[in-house]
VOBA-1610 file (N, C-alpha, C; in pm, whole numbers, padded with zeros to 5 digits, always signed):
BEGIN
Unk+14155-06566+32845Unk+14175-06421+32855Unk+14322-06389+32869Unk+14408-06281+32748Unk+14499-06265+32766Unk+14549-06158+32922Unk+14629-06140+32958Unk+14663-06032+33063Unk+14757-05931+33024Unk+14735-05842+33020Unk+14884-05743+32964Unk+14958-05703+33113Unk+14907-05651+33198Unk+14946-05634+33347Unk+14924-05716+33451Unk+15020-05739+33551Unk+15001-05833+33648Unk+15085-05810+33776Unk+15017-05798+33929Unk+15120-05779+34001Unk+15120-05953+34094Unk+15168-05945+34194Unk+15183-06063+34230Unk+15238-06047+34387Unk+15159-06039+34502Unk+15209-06004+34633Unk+15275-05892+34656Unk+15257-05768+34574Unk+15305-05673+34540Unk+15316-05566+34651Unk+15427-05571+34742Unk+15444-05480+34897Unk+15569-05352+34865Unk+15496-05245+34917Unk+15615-05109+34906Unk+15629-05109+35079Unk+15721-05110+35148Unk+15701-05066+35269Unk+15782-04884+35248Unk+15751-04774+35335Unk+15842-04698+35367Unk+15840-04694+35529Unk+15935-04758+35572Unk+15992-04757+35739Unk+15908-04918+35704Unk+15793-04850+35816Unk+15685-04948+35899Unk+15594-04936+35827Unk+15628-04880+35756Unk+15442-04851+35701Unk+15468-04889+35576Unk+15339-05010+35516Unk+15295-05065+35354Unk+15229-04961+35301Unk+15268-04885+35206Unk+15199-04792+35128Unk+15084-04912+35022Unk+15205-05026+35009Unk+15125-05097+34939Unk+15111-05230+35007Unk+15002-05365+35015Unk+15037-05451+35089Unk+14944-05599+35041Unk+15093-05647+34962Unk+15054-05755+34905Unk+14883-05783+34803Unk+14954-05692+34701Unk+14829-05668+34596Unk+14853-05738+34495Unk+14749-05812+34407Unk+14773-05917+34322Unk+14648-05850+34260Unk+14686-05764+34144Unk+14582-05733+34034Unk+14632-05786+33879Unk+14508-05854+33839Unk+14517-05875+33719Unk+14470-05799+33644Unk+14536-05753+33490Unk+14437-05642+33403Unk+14488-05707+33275Unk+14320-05743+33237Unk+14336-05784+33094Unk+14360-05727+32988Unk+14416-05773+32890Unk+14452-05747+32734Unk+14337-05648+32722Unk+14304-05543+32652Unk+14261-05451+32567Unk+14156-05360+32666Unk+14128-05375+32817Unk+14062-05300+32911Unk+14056-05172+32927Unk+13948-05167+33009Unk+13965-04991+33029Unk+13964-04995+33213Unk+14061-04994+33272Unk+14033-05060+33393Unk+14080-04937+33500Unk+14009-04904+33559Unk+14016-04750+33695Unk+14075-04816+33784Unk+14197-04751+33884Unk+14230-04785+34008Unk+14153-04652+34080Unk+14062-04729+34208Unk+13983-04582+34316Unk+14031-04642+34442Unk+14003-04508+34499Unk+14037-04537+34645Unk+14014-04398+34705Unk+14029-04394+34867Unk+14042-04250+34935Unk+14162-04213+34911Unk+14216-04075+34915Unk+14353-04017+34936Unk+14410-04163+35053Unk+14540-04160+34995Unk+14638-04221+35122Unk+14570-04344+35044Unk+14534-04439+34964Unk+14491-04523+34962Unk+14574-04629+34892Unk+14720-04570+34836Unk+14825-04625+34743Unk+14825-04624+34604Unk+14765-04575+34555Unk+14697-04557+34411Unk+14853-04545+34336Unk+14900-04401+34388Unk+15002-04341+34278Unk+15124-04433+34330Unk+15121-04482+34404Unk+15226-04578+34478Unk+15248-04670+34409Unk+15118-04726+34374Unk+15106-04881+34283Unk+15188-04852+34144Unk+15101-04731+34077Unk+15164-04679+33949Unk+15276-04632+33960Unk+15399-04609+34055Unk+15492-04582+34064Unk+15559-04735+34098Unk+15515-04856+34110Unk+15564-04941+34133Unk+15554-05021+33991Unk+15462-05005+33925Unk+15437-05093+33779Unk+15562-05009+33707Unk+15581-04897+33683Unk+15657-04825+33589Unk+15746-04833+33607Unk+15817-04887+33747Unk+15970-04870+33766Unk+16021-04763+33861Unk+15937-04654+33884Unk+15972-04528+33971Unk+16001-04568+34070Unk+15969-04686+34165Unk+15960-04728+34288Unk+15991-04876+34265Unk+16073-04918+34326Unk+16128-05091+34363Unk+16043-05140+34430Unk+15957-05280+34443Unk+15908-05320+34567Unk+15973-05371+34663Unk+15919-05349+34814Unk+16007-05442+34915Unk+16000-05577+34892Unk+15905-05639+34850Unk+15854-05769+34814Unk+15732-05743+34700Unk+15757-05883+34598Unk+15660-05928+34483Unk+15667-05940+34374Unk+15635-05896+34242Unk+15662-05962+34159Unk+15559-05857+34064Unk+15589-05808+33977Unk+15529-05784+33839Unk+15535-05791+33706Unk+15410-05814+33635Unk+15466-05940+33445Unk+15363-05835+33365Unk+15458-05777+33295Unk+15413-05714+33152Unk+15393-05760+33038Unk+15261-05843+32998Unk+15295-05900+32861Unk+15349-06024+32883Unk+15336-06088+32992Unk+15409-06230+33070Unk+15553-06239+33123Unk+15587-06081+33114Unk+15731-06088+33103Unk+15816-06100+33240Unk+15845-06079+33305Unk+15835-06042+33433Unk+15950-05925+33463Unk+15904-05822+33491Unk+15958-05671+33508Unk+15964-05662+33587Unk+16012-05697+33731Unk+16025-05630+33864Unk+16128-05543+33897Unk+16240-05614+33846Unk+16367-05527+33859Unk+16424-05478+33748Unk+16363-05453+33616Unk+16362-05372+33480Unk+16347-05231+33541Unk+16453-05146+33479Unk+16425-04979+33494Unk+16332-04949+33364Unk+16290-04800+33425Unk+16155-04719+33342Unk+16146-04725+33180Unk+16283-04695+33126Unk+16308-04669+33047Unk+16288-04833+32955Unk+16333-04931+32976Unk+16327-05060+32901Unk+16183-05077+32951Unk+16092-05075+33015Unk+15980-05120+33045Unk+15894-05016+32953Unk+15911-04908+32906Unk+15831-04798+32837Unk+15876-04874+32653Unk+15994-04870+32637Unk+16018-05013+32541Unk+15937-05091+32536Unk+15905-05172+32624Unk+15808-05333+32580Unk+15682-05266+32648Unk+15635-05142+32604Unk+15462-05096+32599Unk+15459-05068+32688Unk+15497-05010+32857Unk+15442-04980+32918Unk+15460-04806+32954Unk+15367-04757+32910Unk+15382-04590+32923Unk+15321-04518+33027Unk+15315-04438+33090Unk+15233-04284+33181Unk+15237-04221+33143Unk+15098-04141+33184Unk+15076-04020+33214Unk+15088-03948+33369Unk+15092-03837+33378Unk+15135-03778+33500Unk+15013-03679+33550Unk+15007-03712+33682Unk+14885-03565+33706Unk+14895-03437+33676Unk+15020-03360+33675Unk+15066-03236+33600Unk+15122-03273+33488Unk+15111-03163+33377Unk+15131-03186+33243Unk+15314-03168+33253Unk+15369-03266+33138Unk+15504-03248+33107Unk+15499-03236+32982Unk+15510-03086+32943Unk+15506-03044+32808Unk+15592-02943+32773Unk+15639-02918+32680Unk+15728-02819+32625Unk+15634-02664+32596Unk+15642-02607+32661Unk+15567-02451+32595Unk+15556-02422+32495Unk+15696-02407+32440Unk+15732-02300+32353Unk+15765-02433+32210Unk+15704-02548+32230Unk+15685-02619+32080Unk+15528-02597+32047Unk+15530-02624+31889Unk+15392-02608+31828Unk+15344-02752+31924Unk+15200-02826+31881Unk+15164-02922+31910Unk+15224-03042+31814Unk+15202-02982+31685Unk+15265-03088+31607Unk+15419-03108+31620Unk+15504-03033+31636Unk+15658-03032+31680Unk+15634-03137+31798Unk+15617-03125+31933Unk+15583-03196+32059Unk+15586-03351+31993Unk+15474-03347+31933Unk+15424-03518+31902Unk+15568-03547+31798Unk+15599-03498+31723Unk+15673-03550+31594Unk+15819-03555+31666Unk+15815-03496+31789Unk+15991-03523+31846Unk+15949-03614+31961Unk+15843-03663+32013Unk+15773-03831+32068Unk+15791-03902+31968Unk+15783-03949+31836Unk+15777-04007+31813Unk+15935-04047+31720Unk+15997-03926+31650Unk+16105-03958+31662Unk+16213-03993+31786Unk+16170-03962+31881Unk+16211-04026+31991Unk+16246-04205+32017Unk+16063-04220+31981Unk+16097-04362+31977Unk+16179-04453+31841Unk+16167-04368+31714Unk+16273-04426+31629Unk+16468-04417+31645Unk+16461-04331+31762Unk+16601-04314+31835Unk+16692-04162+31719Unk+16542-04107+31674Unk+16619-03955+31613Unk+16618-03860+31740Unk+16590-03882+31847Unk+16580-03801+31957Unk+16785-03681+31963Unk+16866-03746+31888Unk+16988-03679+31949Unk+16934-03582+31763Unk+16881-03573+31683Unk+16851-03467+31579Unk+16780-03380+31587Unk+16688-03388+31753Unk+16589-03314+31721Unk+16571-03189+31636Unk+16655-03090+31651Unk+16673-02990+31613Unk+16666-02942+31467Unk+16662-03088+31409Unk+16662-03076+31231Unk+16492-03027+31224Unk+16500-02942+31097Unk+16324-02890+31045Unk+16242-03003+31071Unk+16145-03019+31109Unk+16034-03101+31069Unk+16039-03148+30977Unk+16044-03075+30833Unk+15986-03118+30702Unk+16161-03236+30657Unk+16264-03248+30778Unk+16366-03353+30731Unk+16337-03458+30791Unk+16191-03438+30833Unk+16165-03595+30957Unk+15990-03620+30918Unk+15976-03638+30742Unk+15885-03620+30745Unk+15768-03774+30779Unk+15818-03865+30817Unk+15759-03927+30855Unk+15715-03947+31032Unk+15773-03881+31036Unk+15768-03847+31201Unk+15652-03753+31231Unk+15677-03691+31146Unk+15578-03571+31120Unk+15427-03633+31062Unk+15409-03719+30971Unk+15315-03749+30956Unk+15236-03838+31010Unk+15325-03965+31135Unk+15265-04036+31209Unk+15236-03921+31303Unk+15311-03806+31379Unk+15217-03696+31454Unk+15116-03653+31437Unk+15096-03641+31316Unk+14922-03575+31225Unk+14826-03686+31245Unk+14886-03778+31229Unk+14771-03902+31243Unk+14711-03918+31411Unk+14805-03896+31485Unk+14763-03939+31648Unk+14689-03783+31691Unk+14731-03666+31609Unk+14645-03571+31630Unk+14533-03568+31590Unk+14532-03631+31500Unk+14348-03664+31435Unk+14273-03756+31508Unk+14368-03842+31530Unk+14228-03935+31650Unk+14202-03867+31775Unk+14282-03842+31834Unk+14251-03704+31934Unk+14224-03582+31937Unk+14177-03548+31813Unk+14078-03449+31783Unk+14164-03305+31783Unk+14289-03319+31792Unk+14402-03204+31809Unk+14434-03162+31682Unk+14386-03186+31568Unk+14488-03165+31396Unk+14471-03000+31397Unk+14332-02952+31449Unk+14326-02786+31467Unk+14409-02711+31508Unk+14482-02789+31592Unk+14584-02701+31686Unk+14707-02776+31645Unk+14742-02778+31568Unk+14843-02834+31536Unk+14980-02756+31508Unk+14958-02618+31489Unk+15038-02563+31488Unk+15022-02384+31585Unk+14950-02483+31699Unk+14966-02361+31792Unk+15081-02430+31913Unk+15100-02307+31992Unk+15203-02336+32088Unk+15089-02444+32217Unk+15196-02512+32246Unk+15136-02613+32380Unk+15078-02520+32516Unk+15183-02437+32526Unk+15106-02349+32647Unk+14996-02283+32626Unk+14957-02247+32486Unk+14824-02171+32475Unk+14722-02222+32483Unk+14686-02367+32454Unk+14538-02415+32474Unk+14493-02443+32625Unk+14383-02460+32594Unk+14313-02464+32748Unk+14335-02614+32811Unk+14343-02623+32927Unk+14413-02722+33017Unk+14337-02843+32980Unk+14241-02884+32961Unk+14186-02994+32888Unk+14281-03045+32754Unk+14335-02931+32681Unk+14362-02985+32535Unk+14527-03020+32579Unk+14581-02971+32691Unk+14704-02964+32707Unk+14693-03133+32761Unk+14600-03204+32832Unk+14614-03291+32889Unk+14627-03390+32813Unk+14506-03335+32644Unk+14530-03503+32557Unk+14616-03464+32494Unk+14719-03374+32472Unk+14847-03347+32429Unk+14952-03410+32524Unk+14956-03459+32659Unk+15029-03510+32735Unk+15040-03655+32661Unk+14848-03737+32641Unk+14816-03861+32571Unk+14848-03903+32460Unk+14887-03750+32329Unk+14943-03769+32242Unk+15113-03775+32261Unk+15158-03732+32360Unk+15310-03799+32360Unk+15319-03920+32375Unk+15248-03956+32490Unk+15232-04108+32500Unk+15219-04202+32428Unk+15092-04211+32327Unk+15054-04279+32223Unk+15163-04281+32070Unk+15245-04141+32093Unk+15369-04159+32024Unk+15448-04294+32000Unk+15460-04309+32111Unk+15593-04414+32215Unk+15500-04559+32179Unk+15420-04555+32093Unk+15311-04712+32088Unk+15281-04754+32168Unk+15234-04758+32332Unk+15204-04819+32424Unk+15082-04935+32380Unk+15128-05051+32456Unk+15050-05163+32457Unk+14981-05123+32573Unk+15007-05099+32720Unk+14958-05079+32804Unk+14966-04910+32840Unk+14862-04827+32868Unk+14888-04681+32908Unk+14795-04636+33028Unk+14925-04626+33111Unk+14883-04562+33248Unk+14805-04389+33282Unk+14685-04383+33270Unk+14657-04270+33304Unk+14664-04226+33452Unk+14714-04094+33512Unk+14722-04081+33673Unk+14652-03928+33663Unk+14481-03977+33671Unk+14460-03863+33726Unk+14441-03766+33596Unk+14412-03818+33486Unk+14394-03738+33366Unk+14269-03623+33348Unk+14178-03640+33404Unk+14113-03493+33432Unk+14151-03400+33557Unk+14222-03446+33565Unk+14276-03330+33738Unk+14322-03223+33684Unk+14235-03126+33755Unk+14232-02979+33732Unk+14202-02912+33590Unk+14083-02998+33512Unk+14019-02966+33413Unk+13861-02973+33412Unk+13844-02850+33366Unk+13685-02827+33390Unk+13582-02920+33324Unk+13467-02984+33435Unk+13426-03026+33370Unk+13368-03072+33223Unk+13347-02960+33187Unk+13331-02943+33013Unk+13454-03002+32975Unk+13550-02992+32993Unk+13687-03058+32923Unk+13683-03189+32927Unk+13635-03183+33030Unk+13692-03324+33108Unk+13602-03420+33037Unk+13468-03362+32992Unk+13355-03502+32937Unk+13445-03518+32803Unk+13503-03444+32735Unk+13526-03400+32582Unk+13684-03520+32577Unk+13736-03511+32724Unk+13871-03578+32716Unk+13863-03714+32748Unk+13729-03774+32814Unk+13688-03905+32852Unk+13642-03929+32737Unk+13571-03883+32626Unk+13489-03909+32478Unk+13645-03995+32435Unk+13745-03895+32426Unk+13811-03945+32310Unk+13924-04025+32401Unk+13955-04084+32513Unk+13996-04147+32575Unk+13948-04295+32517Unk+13832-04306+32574Unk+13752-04440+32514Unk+13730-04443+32386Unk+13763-04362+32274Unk+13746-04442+32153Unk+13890-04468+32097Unk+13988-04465+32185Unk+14173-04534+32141Unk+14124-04690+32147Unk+14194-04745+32106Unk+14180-04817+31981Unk+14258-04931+32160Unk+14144-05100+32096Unk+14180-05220+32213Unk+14276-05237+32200Unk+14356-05246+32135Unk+14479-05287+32116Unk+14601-05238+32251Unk+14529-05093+32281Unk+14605-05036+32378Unk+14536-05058+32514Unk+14560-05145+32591Unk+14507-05150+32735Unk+14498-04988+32787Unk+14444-04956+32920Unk+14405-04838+32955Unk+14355-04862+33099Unk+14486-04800+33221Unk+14482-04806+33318Unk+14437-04659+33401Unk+14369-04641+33461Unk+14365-04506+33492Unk+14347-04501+33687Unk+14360-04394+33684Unk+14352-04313+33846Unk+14273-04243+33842Unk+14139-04243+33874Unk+14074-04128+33905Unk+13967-04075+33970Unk+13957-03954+34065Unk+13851-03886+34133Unk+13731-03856+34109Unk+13740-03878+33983Unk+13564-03830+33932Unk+13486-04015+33906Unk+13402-03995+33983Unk+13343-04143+33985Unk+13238-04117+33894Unk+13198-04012+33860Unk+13074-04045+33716Unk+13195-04071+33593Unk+13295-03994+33577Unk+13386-04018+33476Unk+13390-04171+33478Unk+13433-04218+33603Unk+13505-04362+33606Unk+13402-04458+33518Unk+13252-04432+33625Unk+13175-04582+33562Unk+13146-04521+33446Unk+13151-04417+33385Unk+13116-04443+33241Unk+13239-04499+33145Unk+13350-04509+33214Unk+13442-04511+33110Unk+13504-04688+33124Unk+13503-04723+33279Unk+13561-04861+33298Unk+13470-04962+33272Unk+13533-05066+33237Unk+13492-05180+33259Unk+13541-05293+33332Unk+13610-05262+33384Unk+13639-05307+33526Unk+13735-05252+33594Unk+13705-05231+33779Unk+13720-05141+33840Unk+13801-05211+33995Unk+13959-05135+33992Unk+14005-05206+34151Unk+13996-05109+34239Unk+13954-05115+34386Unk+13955-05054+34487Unk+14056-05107+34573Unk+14149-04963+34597Unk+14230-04997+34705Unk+14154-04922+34830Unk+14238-04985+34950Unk+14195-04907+35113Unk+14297-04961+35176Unk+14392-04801+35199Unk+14494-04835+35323Unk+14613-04935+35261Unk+14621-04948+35081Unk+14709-05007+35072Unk+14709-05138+35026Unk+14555-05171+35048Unk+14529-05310+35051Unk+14397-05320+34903Unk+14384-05429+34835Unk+14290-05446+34721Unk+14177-05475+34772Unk+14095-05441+34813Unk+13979-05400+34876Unk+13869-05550+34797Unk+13824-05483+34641Unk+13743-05566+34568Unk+13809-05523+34460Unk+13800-05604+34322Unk+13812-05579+34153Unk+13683-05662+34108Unk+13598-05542+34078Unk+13491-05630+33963Unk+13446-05535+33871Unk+13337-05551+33787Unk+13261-05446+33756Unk+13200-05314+33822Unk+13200-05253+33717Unk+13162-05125+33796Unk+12999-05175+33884Unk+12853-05228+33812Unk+12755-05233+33869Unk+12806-05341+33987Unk+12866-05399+34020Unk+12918-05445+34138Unk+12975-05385+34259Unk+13049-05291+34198Unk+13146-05192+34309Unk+13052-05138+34318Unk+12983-05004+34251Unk+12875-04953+34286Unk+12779-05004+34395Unk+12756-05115+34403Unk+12626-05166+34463Unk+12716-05220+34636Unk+12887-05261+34651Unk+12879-05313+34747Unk+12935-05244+34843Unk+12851-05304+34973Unk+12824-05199+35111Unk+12978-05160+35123Unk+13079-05212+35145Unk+13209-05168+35207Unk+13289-05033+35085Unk+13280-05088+34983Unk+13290-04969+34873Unk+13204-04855+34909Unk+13088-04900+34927Unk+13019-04762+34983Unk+13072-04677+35108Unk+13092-04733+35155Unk+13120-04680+35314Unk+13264-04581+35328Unk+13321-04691+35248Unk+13500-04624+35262Unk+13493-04511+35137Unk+13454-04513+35005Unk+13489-04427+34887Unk+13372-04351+34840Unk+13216-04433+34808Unk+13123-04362+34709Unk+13040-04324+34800Unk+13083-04353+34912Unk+12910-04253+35000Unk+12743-04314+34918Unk+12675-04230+34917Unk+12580-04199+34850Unk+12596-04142+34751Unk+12717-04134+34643Unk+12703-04105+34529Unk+12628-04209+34426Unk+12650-04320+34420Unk+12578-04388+34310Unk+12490-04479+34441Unk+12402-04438+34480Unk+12304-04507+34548Unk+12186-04495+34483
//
């Protein structure tokens, strides 16, 4: 089994206190893999520690075997590793297709042209049409980003991302503050992106989760609790107690 992500005794202290404490998760090549936990549980901590946002006090993390611990955001989003954010970072006042086609000239390094027409970047433009079609966005392709409803704005966050080619893509929290109806419509087309792209996520909705993971880490207090399958987590007593209650009982 290949691994695309890997941490390795992985500790954040702030003062006295381990936000994170000595976590060693493995996540395989082409997964769909949920980080859960209670609030306070280190979740966005961790993902702020894989991406670079946050240094660890101690440990070790390998992207692709590589080992990235002390790599900044920017070269690590280079060798595949991308986020998403719980609030949207989007431009308003671009169409949808503008948005994606200056992501992706981005990553060919036309980012200092943006400003040239579309139709002088037309390949930029047409790998945008393509990532709007698998995400079901080609309709809106030439409406403004602020106008669609907060669901469509979110897989418009996924289509910047998927711009940038991610081998590995961090979701944090990708249905937060989208109505359920959105939210089933944005998990549909979540899971049919293509293995090639690993798929890390954060998230509160536990019917979302087990339908979408296939394997699932629980943090508590900082610490890796269990990583297995979902009908595993589901079923064991301490997962129950600390996170799912009687939800999947």
């Amino acid at each position: 089994m290949s691994i695309a992500l890997q941490t390795h005794g992985l500790v954040r202290r702030f003062g006295g206190f381990a936000a994170t404490d000595h976590v060693n998760l493995s996540i395989a090549a082409g997964a769909r893999h949920a980080l859960i936990g209670p609030n306070g549980a280190g979740k966005t901590t961790l993902i702020n520690l894989l991406t670079g946002y946050l240094a660890p006090t101690e440990g070790r993390i390998s992207l692709l075997g590589e080992d990235v611990t002390r790599m900044p955001q920017h070269q690590r989003c280079r060798r595949g590793l991308v986020r998403t954010f719980q609030i949207n970072q989007l431009f308003g006042d671009m169409t949808v297709l503008e948005s994606v086609a200056l992501a992706v000239g981005e990553r060919h390094g036309l980012g200092a042209r943006w400003w040239k027409p579309l139709a002088a970047q037309a390949e930029a433009v047409d790998e945008a049409a393509l990532i709007l079609e698998r995400l079901r966005l080609l309709s809106d392709a030439y409406e403004l980003t602020r106008n669609l409803a907060y669901g469509r704005q979110r897989l418009i966050e996924i289509a910047l991302a998927l711009a940038l080619r991610p081998k590995v893509l961090l979701l944090d929290e990708p249905a937060a503050g989208v109505p359920t109806s959105e939210s089933r419509e944005l998990f549909e087309v979540i899971a049919q992106l293509p293995r090639e792209v690993t798929i890390v996520l954060i998230e509160h909705d536990m019917d979302l989760v087990f339908r979408f993971a296939d394997r699932i880490s629980v943090l508590v207090s900082g610490t890796l609790l269990l990583e297995d399958t979902p009908e595993v987590i589901a079923q064991h007593p301490r997962v129950r107690e600390v996170y799912l209650g009687q939800a999947h009982g």
